[in-house]
C-alpha positions in Angstrom: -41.9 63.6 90.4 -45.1 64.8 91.2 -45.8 68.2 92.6 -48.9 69.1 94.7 -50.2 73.0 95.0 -53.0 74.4 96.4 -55.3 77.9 96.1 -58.8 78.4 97.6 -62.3 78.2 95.6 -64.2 79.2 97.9 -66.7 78.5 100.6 -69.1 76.4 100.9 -72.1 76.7 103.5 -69.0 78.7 105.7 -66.6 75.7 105.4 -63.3 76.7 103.2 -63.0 74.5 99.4 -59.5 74.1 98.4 -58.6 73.5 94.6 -55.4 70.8 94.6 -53.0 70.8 91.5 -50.8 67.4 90.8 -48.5 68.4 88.2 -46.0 65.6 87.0 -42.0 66.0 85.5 -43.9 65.9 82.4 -45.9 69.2 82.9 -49.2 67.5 82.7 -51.8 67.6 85.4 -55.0 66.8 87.3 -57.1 69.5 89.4 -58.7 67.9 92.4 -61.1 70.0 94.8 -62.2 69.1 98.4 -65.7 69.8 97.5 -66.9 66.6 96.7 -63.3 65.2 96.0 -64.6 66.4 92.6 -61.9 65.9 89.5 -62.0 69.1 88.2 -59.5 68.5 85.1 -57.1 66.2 84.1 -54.6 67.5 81.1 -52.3 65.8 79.1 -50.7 65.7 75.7 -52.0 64.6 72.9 -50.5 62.9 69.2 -48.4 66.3 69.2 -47.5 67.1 72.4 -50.3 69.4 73.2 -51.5 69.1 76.8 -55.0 69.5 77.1 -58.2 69.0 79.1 -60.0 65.9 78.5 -63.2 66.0 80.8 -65.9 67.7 81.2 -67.2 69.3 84.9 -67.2 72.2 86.4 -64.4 75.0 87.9 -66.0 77.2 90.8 -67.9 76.1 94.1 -71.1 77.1 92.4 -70.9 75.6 89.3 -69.8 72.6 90.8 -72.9 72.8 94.0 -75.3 73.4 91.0 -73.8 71.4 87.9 -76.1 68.4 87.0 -74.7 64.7 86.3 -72.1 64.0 89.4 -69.2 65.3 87.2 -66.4 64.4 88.6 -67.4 63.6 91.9 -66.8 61.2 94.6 -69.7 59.0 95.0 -70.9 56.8 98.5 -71.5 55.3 100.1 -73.3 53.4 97.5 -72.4 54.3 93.8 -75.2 53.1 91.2 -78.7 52.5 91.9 -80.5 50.7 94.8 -84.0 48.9 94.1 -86.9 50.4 95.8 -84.6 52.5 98.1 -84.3 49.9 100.6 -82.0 46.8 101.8 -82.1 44.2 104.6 -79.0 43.3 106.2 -78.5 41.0 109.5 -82.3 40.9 109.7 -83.1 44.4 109.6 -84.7 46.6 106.8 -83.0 50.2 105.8 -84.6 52.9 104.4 -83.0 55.1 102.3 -83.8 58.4 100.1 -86.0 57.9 97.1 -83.7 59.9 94.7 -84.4 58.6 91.4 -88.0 57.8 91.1 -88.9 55.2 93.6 -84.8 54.0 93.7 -82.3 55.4 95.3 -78.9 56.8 92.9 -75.0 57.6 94.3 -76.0 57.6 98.3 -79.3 60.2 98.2 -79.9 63.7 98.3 -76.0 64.1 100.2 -74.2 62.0 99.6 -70.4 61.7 99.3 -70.4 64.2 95.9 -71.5 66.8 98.7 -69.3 66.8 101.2 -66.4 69.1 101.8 -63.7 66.4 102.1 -60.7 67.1 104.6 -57.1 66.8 102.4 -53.5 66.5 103.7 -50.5 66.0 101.1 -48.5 63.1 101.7 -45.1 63.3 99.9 -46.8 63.0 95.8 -50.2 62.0 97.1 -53.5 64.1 98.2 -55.4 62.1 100.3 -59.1 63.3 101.1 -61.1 61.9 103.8 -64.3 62.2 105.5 -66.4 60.6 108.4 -70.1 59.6 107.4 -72.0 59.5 110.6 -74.0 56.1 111.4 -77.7 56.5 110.2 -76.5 59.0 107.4 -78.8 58.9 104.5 -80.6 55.8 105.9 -77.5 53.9 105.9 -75.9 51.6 109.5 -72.7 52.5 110.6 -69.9 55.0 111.1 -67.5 55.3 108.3 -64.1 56.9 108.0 -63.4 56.7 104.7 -60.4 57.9 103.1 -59.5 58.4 99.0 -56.0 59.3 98.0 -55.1 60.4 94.9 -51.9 60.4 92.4 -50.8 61.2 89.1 -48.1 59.5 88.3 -44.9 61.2 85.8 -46.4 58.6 83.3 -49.6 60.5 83.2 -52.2 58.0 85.0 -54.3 59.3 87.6 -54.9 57.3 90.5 -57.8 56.6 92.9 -57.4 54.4 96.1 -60.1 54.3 98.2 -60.2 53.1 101.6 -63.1 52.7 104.0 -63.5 51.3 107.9 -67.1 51.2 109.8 -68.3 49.9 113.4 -71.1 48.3 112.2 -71.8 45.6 108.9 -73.1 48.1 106.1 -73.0 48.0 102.1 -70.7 50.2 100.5 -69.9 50.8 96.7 -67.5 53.8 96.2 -66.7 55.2 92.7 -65.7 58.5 90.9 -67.9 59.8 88.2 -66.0 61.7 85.9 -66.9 62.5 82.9 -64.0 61.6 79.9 -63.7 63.6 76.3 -60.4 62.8 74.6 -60.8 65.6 72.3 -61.3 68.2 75.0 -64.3 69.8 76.6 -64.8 71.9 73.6 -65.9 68.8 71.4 -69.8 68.1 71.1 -69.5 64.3 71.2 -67.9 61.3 72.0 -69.6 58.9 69.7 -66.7 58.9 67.3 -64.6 57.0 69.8 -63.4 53.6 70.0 -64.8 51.9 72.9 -63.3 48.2 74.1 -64.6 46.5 77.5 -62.8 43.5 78.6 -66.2 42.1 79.8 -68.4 39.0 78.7 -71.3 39.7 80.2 -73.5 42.7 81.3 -76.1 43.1 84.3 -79.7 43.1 82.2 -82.0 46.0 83.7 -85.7 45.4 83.8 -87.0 49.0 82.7 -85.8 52.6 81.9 -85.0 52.8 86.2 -82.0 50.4 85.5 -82.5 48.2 87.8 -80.8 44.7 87.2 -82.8 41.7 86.8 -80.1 39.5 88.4 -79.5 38.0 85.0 -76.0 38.4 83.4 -76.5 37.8 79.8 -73.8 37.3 77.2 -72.3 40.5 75.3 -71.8 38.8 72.0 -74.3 39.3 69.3 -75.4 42.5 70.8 -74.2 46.2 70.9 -72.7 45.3 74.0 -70.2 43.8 72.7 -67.1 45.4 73.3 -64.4 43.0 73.5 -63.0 44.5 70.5 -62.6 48.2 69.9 -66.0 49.7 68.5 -67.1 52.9 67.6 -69.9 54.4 69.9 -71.9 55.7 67.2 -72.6 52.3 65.2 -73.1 50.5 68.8 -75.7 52.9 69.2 -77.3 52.5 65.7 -78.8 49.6 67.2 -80.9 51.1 69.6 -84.2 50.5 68.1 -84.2 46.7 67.7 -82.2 46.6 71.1 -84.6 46.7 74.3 -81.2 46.9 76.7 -80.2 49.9 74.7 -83.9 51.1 74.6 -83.7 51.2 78.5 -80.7 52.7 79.3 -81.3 55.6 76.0 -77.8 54.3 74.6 -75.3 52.8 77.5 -75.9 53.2 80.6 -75.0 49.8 81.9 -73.0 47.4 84.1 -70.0 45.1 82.6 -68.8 42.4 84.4 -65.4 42.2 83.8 -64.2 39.0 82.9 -62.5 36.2 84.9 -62.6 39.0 87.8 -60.1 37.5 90.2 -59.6 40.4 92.1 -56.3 41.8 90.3 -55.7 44.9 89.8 -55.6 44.8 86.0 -56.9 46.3 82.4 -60.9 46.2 81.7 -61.2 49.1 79.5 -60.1 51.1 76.7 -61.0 54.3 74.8 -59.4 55.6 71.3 -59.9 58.8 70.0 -58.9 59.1 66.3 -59.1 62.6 66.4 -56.5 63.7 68.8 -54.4 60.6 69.1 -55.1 60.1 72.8 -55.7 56.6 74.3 -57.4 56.2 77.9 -57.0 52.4 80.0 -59.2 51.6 83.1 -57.3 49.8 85.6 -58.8 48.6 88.3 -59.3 45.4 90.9 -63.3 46.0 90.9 -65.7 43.5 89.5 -67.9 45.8 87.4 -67.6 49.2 85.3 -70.6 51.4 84.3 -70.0 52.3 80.8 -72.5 55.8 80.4 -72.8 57.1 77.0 -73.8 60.5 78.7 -77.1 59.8 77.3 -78.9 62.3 80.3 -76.7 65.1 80.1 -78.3 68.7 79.9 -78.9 71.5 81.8 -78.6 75.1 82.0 -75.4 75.2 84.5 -72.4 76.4 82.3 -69.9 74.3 82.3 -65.6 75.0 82.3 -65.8 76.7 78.9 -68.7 78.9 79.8 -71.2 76.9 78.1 -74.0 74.1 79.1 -73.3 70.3 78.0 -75.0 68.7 75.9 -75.9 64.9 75.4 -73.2 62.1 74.9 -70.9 65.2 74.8 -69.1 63.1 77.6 -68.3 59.5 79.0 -68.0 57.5 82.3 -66.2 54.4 83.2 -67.6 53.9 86.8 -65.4 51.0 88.2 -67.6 49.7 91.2 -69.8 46.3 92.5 -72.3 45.2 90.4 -75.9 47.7 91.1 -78.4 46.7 93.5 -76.0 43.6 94.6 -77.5 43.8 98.2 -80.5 42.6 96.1 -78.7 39.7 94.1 -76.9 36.9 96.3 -75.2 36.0 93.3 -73.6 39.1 92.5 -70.2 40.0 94.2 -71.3 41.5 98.0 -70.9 44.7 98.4 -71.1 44.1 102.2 -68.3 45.9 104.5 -68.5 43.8 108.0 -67.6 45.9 111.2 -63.7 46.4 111.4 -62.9 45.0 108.1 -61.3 47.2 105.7 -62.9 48.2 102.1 -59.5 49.1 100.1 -60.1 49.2 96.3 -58.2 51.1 93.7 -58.7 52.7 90.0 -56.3 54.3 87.6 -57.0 56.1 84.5 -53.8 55.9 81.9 -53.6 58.3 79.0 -51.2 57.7 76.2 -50.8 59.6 72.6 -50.1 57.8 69.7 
């Protein structure tokens, strides 16, 4: 059984951030604060029992306001990167904020991963929820949009995500946390196993990442992860691989194979070194697999220290990028009064 607690972190421009812990029967748990619904920790055991922290991010209201990378935050209304800033929809063109060279990344300048969500506990559940007003960062419509979370006795953190507008917009939500199964302390993840239930991967055309439209296949490339592979030899192909060349290691889409729209397995990580074994479960078409190739910056992180690169990893579970660009890609369209309802579990296990 899951118990919820609460303390305050602070403020933040005079509205009150609250740090939530979920702490199972097992005496494993997850930190989870209102300021940008931003993961702060998850611990669990490891191959001897040891609980321990196994992401990276930030712990105080300024570290996390300042911290570089989305760590661990809630990301909207549209997760990934949007060609040229801009999308038609119904016959009209929207303009949004040029936040990542002449695209636009995770919503704009303030998007969801700056908000100060409102939270309520309900029964094992914190459920975080916010109203994005209708022109918002460029985007049509009002949205309530509500994300619960739960960590489960089993240890698997879960993220539903639910979101209503009164107009058609786009909308790709996901959380960007940032996964070490050794612990924050370790300088790497390239020594982990990495396996992606996914055939295919969305080509980019330059270091922006912007998708072609072409899905190419995985196999014969480093992107081949349909059977556990260490990050560090994927990466030794980097030179002769353009994809690779783009992204500076991964930094790319999968699309997960056969997506039917179950709620099932797409991804694995091992790490040898502390016997700890993460799943991605989720009912999304796509997850952005990102090496942490960009991370740096001067902001110290939990352990009182900057990051450094590849020191974490992301499995993004969202729409395909740019799909408001690509018919053929799965829409990422939310029509007026429908309901966008989407989860995402994270399962650790030691072994």
């Amino acid at each position: 059984m899951t118990k919820i607690t609460s303390r305050p972190m602070g403020e933040m421009n005079g509205t009150s951030v609250e740090l939530y812990t979920l702490t199972n029967a097992q005496g494993a748990f997850a930190e989870i604060s209102t300021l940008g619904g931003t993961i702060v920790s998850i611990h669990v055991p490891d191959r001897d029992g040891k609980i321990g922290d196994v992401t990276l991010g930030y712990d105080t209201v300024e570290t996390i306001s300042r911290g570089a990378g989305y760590m661990g935050k809630l990301i909207g209304r549209c997760g990934n990167r949007i060609g040229g800033a801009s999308f038609e929809l119904n016959g009209k063109t929207y303009t949004l904020a040029k936040n990542n060279g002449e695209n636009s990344l995770h919503g704009g300048w303030q998007g969801f991963d700056k908000k100060v969500w409102d939270a309520r506990v309900e029964g094992e559940a914190l459920a975080l929820s916010i109203v994005s007003p209708d022109g918002e960062e460029g985007y049509p419509g009002t949205m309530h949009v509500t994300v619960t979370y739960t960590f489960s006795d089993e240890n698997a953190l879960g993220i539903h995500y639910e979101a209503e507008s009164d107009q058609d917009t786009i909308i790709n939500l996901t959380n960007h946390v940032y996964f070490n199964l050794s612990g924050p302390a370790a300088e790497t993840v390239c020594e982990h196993r990495i396996q992606i239930e996914a055939d295919r991967f969305t080509e980019v055309s330059s270091k922006a990442c912007i998708p072609t439209g072409r899905l190419p296949e995985v196999a014969g490339t480093p992107f081949d992860l349909r059977w556990p592979r260490v990050i560090s030899e994927g990466l030794s192909h980097q030179e002769e691989c353009e994809q690779m060349r783009f992204g500076n290691g991964y930094d790319h889409n999968f699309a997960v194979a056969g997506w039917d729209g179950s709620f099932r397995r797409i991804a694995t990580v091992f790490d040898d070194q502390s016997g700890r074994r993460m799943e991605t479960w989720t009912d999304q078409p796509g997850v952005q697999f990102y090496g942490g190739n960009g991370i740096s910056g001067d902001v110290p992180g939990k352990l009182g220290r900057p990051y450094v690169k590849r020191q974490g990893l992301c499995l993004e579970t969202q729409h395909y990028p740019d799909s408001i660009h690509h018919p053929d890609f799965p829409s990422c369209v939310l029509k007026a009064g429908e309901k966008y309802d989407t989860r995402t579990e994270y399962r650790f296990f030691a072994e």
